[in-house]
Every structure is written in C-alpha cells, then in structure tokens.
N, C-alpha and C positions, 0 to 999 in steps of 0.2 A: 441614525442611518448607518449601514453596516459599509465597513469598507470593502473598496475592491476585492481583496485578497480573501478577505472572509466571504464575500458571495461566490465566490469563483473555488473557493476551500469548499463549499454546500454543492457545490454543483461536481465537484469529483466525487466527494461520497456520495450522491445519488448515483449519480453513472459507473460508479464501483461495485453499490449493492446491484444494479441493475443487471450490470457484466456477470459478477455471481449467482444472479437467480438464472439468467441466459444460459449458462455454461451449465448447469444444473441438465438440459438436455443432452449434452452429451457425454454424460455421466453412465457408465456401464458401455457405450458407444465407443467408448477410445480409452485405452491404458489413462493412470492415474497421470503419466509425464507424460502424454501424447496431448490429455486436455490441459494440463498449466502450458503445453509448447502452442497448443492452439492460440492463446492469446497474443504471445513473441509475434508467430508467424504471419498472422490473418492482420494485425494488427498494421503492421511495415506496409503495407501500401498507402495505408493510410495515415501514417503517419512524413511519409513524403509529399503525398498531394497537401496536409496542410502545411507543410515546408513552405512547397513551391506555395500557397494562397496568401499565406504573410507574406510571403518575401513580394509579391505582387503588389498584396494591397496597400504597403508601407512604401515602398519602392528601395528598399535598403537592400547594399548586398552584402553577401553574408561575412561573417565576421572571421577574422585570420585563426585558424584551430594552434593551440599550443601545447607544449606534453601535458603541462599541470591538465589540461581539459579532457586529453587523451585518458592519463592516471586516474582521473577521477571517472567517468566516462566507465573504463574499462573494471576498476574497483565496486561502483556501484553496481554494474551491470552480473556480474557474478556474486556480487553480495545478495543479489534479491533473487538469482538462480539458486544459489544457495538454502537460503530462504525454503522456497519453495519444494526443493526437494528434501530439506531437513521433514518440512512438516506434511509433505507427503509421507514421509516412513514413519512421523509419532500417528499417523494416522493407523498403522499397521498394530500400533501395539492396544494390546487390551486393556488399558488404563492408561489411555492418550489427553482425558479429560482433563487431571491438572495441568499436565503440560502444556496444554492447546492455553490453558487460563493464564499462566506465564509468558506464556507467548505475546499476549497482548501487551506486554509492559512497552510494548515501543515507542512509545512517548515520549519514555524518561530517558530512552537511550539517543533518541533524536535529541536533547535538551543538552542533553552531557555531550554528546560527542560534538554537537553543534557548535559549545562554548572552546571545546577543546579543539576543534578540527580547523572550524571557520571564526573562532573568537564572535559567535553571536551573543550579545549578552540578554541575561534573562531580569529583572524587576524583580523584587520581593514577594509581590503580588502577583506577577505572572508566574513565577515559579508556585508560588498556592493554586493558583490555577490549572498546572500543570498537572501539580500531584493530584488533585481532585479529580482532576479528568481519568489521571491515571487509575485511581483508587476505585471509581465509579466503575472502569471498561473490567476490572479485574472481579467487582462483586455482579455485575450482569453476566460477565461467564463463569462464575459458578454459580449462578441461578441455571442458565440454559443448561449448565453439564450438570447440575442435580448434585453438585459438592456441597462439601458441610464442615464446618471447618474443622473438625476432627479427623476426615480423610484427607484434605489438605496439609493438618500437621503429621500425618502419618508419610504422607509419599514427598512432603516438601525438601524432603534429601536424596528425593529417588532420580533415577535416568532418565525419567518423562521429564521431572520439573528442570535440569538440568539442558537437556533439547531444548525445552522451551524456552530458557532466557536467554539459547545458544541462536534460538530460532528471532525473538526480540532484537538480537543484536545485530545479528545479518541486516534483518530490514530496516531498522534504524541506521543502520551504517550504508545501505542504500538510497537514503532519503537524502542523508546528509552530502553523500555523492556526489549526489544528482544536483544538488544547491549550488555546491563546490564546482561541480563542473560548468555551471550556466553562467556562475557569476564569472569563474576565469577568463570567460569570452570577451568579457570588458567592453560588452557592447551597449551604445547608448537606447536601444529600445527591446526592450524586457521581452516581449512577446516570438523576438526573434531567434534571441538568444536561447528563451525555453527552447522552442520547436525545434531549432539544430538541435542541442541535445538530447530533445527526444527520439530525434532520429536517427539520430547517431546507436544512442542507446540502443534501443531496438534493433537495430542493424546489428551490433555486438550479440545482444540477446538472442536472436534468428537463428546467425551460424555457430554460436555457440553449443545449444543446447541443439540445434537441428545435427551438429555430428554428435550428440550423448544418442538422439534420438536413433540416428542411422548405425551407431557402433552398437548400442544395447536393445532396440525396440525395433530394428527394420521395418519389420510388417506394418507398424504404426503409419507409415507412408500412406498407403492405398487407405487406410481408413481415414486418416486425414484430410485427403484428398477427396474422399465419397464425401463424408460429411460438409462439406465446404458449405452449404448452405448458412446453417447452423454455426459453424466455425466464423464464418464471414459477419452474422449477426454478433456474434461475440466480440470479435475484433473489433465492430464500427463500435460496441460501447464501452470498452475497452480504451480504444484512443481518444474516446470524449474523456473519459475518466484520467487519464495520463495526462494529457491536454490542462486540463483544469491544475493538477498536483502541478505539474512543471511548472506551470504558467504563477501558480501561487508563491512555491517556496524560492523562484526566480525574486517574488517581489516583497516576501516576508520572511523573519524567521520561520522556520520551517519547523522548530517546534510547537509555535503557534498555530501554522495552516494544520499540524496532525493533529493537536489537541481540538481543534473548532472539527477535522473528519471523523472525529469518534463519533458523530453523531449518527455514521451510517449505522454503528452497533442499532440503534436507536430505531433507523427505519426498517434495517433486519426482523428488530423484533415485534414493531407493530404489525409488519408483513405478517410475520407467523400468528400473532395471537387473535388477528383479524381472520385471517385464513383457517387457523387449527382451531381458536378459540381455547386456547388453554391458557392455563391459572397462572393468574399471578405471583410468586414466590416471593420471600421478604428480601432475600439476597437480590431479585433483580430489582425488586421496586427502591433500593437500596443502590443499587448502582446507576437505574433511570436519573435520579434526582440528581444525585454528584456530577455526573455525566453534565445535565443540564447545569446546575449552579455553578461547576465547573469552565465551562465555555464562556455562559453569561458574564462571571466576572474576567475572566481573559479580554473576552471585546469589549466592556464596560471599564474597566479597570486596570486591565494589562499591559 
C-alpha cells in the first residue's frame, strides 16, 4: 500500500502534465512570459479559496508567519521565476536540446541542497534511488530531443548545457524553499501549513513577475485578460498540481515526493506516442525502465 505522500506526489505530476498540455492552447496566444505569468496569476484566486477551505474544514487558525518563513517564501518564489525565465530564453537558442536535458537533473539538486539546507537525510538505498531516477529522466530526454551521445560530448562544455544545470538549480532550490518554508511554520497540521505557503508564494509570484510583465510586455495585459477562459482552466490545474507538491514535500523529504514526480516524464510520453504514435528509441526505452525501477525501489526500499 503506497503511502500518503507518494499518492498525493502521483496526483501533482498528473495535474502538472495536465497544466502543460492546458497551457499548450495558449501557445502563440500570449508572449512566452505572458503564458508561464498565466499560471502565477490565474492560479492566486484559487489558491486563497482553498486557504480559506482548510482552514474551515480543520477549524485551526493560521499559524504566526516568522522571517525564516518569509526568507524562504520569498527565495523560493524567485528561484522558480527564475527558473522559468532561464528556460524560456534556452528555448531561444538553436541547440537548446542538451540543455533542456540537463535541466532535468533536478532531483539531485533537491537531494543535496535538501541535506545541506534542511539537514534531510538520504539512506544508502534511497540515494540509489535517487540517482536512478535521476539517470532514467536524463536518458528519456535525449530520446525525446533526438541526442546521441556523441553531440552530448560535443556541446557538454557549451552555454546550453551550462543554462541548463543553471536552470536545475533554481528549481531545485525552489522546492527546497518551499519545504523550508512550511515546515518553519511549526504547525501542528500539515495541510495548513502547506496551503499558507502556497499562498503566500503565489502572492510573491503574482506581483513579482506581474511588474517584469507591466515594465517589459504591457500589451500582455489585454491579452491576458482576453484569454481568461483558457488562462482560468490552466490556473484551476495548476493549483491542483501545487496543492498536491506543497502538500507532499510539507509531509516528506522532498527529494523523495520529486523523484516518485518524475513519473509525469512518463505520462508526457505515453500521451505523445499514443497520440503521435511514434517509435520508440533505445535512449527512452532506456530511461522508461530506470525511471520506473527507480521509484519502485524508493517506495519499496527507501
């Protein structure tokens, strides 16, 4: 029987791939930062009403905010802006492929900074775990980007691959944040704890990026606002999907809850090969397995 944290870790990477196939409609529809702000934005109403639903349904009132929560709060929330616009711009370049594939190492930076930041510790066997998962997420994106490892050793010293463990580091240092930030609340029920800080977060993330938005993209506004349909369905899977991650790395290590969400890589790609029906490559079929024996032994063994 899986534990909480692992069901609830399966239920954000579904509603995460979900969010991204969503957001896919308003693709060419809004600037490249108008759609990652869509999610900030659209997101924050909904992210208060289920404030206000825990705090109902538990009857607890909210827990005293201290700087360490603020610090971390306000670190994460720019670490995953970050993030976000790093790899918006490796998207710009024309050999963004390795990079985007280093990017994924964010596992391992969850793990380390986790041990370093929040003194999480890792098992012998959960750290195999770890890297397996890691290793697996790194050979299914060079299947999907069509690398080999001979242009891997060629650009492995380049400014893509460089972005991208620049880009791994931000979100991983976002994750760990966000851990950092729920648990400083010191409150005795998990659930609450998360939901403040994801509200919080959001809140930072909103008026952050909405004055990048207002100083560098104005016009973004009115299309924002047109699209709102669209924007508003993103946000509702969006805040499932954040919901679920807060809720988990609140009650786990949180190198664990990433390494068990690697599986959305997973649903990504059955999506596409069910949809496109294209072939299967040795590199992914190579990263499928790891990916999966990777996890299994985590929650079996870790």
């Amino acid at each position: 029987m899986l534990e909480t944290w692992a069901l609830i870790s399966l239920g954000g990477a579904f509603f995460q791939n979900l969010r991204s196939a969503l957001q896919k409609h308003l693709t060419g529809k809004l600037s490249n930062s108008a759609a990652a702000y869509s999610r900030f934005l659209y997101a924050l109403p909904f992210s208060l009403i289920y404030l206000c639903v825990v705090r109902y349904m538990t009857g607890d009132s909210l827990p005293d905010l201290n700087i360490e929560f603020f610090i971390f709060c306000v670190a994460g929330s720019v670490a995953q802006i970050l993030f976000t616009v790093l790899l918006l711009w490796m998207f710009s370049f024309k050999t963004f492929a390795v990079g985007t594939t280093f990017s994924k190492l964010e596992v391992v930076v969850v793990a380390l900074l986790g041990a370093l930041l929040l003194k999480d510790s890792l098992s012998f066997t959960a750290t195999i775990a770890i890297v397996i998962c890691a290793s697996g997420v790194v050979a299914l994106s060079f299947g999907q980007n069509r690398n080999n490892i001979r242009t891997v050793t060629i650009q492995v010293f380049s400014r893509d691959t460089a972005i991208g463990l620049i880009c791994a580091f931000f979100l991983g240092a976002s994750v760990i944040c966000f851990r950092g930030a729920s648990l400083a609340l010191q409150h005795n029920n998990i659930f609450t704890s998360a939901a403040l800080t994801l509200a919080i977060t959001l809140t930072i993330q909103t008026v952050v990026m909405g004055a990048w938005i207002t100083w560098r993209e104005p016009e973004q506004w009115h299309k924002l606002l047109q699209h709102w349909r669209w924007a508003t369905v993103v946000g509702a899977a969006g805040i499932l999907a954040s919901i679920c991650w807060f809720t988990a790395i609140t009650m786990q290590n949180a190198s664990f809850v990433r390494s068990v969400g690697t599986i959305e890589l997973l649903f990504t790609y059955l999506f596409s090969t069910r949809i496109f029906k294209e072939k299967v490559s040795s590199f992914e079929l190579a990263g499928i397995v790891l990916i999966v024996a990777g996890i299994l032994l985590l929650l079996l063994k870790g």
